[in-house]
C-alpha positions in Angstrom: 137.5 64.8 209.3 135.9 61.3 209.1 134.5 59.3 212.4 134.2 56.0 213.0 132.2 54.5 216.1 133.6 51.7 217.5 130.3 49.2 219.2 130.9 46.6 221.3 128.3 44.2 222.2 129.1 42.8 226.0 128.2 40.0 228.2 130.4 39.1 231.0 133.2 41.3 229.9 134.5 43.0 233.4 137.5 41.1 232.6 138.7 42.9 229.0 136.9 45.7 228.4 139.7 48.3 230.2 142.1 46.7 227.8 139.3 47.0 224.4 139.4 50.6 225.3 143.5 51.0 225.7 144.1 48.4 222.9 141.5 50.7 220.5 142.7 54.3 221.8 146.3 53.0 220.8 145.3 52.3 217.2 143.5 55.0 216.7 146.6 57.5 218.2 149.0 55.8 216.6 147.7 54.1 213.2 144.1 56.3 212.5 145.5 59.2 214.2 143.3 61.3 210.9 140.2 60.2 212.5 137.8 61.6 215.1 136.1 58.1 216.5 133.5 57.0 219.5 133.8 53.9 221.7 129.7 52.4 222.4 129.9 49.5 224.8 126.7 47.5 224.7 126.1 45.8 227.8 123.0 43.1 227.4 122.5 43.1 231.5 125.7 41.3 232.3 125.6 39.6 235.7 129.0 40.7 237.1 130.9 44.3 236.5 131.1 44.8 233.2 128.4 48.2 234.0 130.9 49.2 236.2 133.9 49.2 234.2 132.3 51.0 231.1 131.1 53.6 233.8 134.5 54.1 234.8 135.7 54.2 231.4 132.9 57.2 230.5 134.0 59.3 233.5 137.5 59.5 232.1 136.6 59.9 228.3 133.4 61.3 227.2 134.5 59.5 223.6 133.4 56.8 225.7 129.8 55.5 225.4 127.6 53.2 227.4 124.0 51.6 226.7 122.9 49.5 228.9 120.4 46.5 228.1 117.0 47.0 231.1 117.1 42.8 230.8 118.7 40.5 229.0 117.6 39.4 225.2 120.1 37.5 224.0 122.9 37.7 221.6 121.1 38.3 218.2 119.2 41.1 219.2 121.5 42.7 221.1 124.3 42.3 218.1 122.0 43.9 215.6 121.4 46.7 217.7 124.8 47.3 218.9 125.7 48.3 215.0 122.6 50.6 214.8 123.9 53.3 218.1 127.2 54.8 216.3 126.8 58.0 214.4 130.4 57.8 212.4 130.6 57.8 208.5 131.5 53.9 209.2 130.9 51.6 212.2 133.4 49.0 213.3 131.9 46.0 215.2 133.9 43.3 217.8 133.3 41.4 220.3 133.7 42.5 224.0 135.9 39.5 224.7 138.8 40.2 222.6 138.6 37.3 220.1 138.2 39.6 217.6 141.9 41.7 217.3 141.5 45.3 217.5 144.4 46.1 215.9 143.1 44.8 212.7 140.9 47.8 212.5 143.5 50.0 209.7 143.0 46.9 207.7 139.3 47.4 207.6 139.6 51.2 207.1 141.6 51.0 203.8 139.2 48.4 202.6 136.6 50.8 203.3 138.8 54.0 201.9 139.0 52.0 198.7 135.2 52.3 198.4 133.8 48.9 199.9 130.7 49.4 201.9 130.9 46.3 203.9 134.1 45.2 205.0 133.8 41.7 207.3 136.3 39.2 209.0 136.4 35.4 208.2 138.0 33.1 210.4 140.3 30.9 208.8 141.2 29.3 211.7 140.4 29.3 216.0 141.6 28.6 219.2 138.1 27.9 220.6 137.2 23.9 220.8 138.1 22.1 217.8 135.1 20.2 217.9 133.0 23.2 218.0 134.8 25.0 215.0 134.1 21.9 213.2 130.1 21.9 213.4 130.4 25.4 213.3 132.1 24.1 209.4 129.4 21.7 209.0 126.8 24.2 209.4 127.9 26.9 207.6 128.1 24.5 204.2 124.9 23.4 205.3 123.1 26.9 204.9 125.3 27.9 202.2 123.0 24.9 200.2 120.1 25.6 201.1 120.3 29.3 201.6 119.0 31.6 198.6 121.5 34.2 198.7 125.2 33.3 199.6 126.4 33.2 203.1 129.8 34.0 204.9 131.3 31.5 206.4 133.0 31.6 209.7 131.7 35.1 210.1 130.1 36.3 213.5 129.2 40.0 212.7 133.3 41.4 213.3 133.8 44.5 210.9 133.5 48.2 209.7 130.4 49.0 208.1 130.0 51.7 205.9 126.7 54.6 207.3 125.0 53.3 204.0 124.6 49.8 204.9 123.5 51.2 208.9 120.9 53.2 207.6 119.7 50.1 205.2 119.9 48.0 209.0 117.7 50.6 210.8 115.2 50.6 208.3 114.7 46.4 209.1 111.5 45.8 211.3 112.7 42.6 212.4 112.0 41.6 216.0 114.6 38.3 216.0 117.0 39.7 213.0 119.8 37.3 211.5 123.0 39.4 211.0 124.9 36.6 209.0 122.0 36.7 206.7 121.3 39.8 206.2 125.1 41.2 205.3 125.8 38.5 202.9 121.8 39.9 201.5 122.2 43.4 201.6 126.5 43.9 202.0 127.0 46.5 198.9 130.1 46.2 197.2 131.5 43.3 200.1 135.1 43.0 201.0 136.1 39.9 203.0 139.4 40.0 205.3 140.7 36.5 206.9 142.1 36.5 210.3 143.0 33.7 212.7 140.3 34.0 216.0 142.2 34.5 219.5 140.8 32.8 222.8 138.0 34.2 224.5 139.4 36.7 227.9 136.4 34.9 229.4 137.3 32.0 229.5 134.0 30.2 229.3 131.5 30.6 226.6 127.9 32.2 227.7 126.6 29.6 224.8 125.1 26.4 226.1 123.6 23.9 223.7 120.5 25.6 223.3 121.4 28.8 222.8 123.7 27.5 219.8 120.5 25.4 218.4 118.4 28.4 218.4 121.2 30.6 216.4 121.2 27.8 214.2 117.2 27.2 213.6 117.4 31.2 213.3 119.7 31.2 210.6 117.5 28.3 209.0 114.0 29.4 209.2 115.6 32.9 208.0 117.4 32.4 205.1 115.9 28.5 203.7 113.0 27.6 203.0 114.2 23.9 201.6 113.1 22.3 204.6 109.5 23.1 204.3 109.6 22.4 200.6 111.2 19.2 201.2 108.5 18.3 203.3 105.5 19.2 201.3 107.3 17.3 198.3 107.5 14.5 200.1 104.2 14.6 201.1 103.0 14.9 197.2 105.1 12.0 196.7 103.6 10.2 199.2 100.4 10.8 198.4 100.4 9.5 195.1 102.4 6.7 196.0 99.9 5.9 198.4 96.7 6.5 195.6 98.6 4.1 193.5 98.8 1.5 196.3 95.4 1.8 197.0 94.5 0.8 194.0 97.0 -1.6 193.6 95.1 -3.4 197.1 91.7 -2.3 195.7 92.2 -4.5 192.1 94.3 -7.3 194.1 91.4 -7.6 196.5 88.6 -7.4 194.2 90.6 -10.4 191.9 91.3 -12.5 194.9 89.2 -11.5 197.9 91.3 -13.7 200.4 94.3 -12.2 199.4 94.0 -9.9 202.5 92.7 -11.0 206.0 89.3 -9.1 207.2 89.9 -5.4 207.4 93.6 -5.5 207.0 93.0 -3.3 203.1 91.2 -0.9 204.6 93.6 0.0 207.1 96.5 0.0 205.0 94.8 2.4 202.4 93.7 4.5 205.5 97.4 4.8 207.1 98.9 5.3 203.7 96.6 8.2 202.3 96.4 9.9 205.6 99.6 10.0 206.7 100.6 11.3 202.9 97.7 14.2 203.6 99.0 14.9 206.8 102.8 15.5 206.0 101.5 17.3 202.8 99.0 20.1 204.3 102.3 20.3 207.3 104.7 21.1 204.3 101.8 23.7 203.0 101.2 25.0 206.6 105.0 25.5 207.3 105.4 27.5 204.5 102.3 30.3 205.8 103.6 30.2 209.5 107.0 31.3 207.7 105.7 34.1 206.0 103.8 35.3 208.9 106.6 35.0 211.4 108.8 37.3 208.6 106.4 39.6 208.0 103.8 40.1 211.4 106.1 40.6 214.4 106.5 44.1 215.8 107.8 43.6 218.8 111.2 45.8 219.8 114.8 44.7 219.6 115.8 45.4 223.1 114.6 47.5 225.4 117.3 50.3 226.6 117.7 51.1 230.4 120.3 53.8 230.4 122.7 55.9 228.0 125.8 56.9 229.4 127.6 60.2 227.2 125.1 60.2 224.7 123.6 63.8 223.2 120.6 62.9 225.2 121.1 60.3 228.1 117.3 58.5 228.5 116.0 55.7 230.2 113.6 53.2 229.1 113.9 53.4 225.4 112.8 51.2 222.8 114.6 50.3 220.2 
């Protein structure tokens, strides 16, 4: 008999996640009824009761799993890792605030039966702020030019993932790890399912405008490296622009020698060539700090305080 784990990265989510596990036990008894599965909340150090709840929860159903974050570190790492703690032949990934429909889950599954590895949703539509969906739009087109490889748009990390593509996750020594990029890079044989987002049983986003901008400049520095190219292109540009003016002021002032106050050449060759060198070796630098930054950090994921029901409940792991 196939498993599938169910993972549920948390923040805040005293509110819904008794109704994730009765919304998720009611699919599987009465639409996957041919499957053994798991239940792994991931709680990344909520502040109110969300430990609580998920303690409850694995009294009354060892099928029930809890790891718990020692601090919080933030959604992308905790995301990432939250796929990586099932042990099922696929693992099916939502959000602990019910945006994400559970009951969409037999959808995935004969997606997955039909042999894709990767099966993800796409929101075709949300009830979040309309203003927010839209830059969330803007961006995603954005990327999707400059990106290398091509990226899913309106996709947050919500679907069933084969044990293939998890193994290929694990194997990623990446501190600060962009799921969007790396399923639309490594997704094998990719199957995309639309589905119309529901409101948040929070209430209130835990995204402020900073947290949003560095998701964004994540996804950026990631998967594009246009930005630096642009600038040391510019700078080339520049710079022979600039020789070319030099000269230009060199001849001009040579020919008519009071065509130009006292000093005034000078500094206008100076400003011109320097700033051009300047934004050119910045373009050239950019491009080494982004391979270092991709390559050099070693640093773990999150750092795990407790496991609740697992094979081996330990304390103080790093993942």
């Amino acid at each position: 008999m196939k498993k599938i784990s169910v993972t549920i990265p948390c923040w805040a989510e005293e509110k819904s996640v008794r109704q994730m596990y009765e919304r998720l036990t009611k699919v599987f008894r009465e639409q996957l009824p041919q499957y053994e599965y798991e239940i792994i909340f991931v709680d990344d150090c909520s502040p109110d009761h969300t430990q609580d709840e998920v303690r409850k929860l694995c009294e009354e159903d060892k099928r029930v799993k809890g790891v718990f974050n020692a601090r919080n570190f933030g959604f992308t790492r905790n995301v990432f890792e939250t796929l990586t703690y099932g042990n099922g032949d696929a693992t099916f990934m939502l959000f602990g605030d019910l945006q994400d429909p559970p009951e969409m889950l037999p959808k995935f599954v004969a997606e997955w039966e039909a042999g894709h590895k990767v099966v993800v949703g796409q929101k075709t539509s949300s009830r979040e702020n309309p203003l927010m969906y839209f830059c969330r739009s803007v961006y995603y087109k954005i990327i999707e030019k400059m990106s290398d490889s091509r990226q899913i748009q309106h996709f947050n990390g919500f679907g069933l993932y084969d044990r293939a593509f998890i193994d290929v996750m694990r194997q990623i020594d990446d501190p600060i790890p962009y799921l969007k990029g790396i399923v639309s890079e490594f997704g094998m044989n990719l199957s995309v399912i639309q589905y119309e987002q529901a409101a948040s049983l929070r209430g209130k986003s835990g995204f402020n405008f900073f947290k949003y901008y560095d998701v964004a400049m994540l996804g950026i520095t990631s998967y594009t490296k246009v930005l630096m190219r642009i600038a040391t292109f510019i700078g080339a540009i520049l710079g022979i622009f600039s020789v070319c003016l030099a000269i230009f002021v060199l001849i001009t002032k040579l020919l008519n020698w009071n065509a130009y106050p006292y000093g005034t050449a000078s500094i206008l060759i100076g400003v011109f060539f320097i700033g051009a060198v300047q934004l050119f070796f910045v373009g050239i630098l950019g491009e080494y700090i982004l391979s270092i930054n991709t390559r050099s950090m070693r640093r773990p994921r999150v750092v795990v305080g407790e496991k609740i029901n697992f094979e081996s409940t330990q304390t103080g792991d790093l993942q």
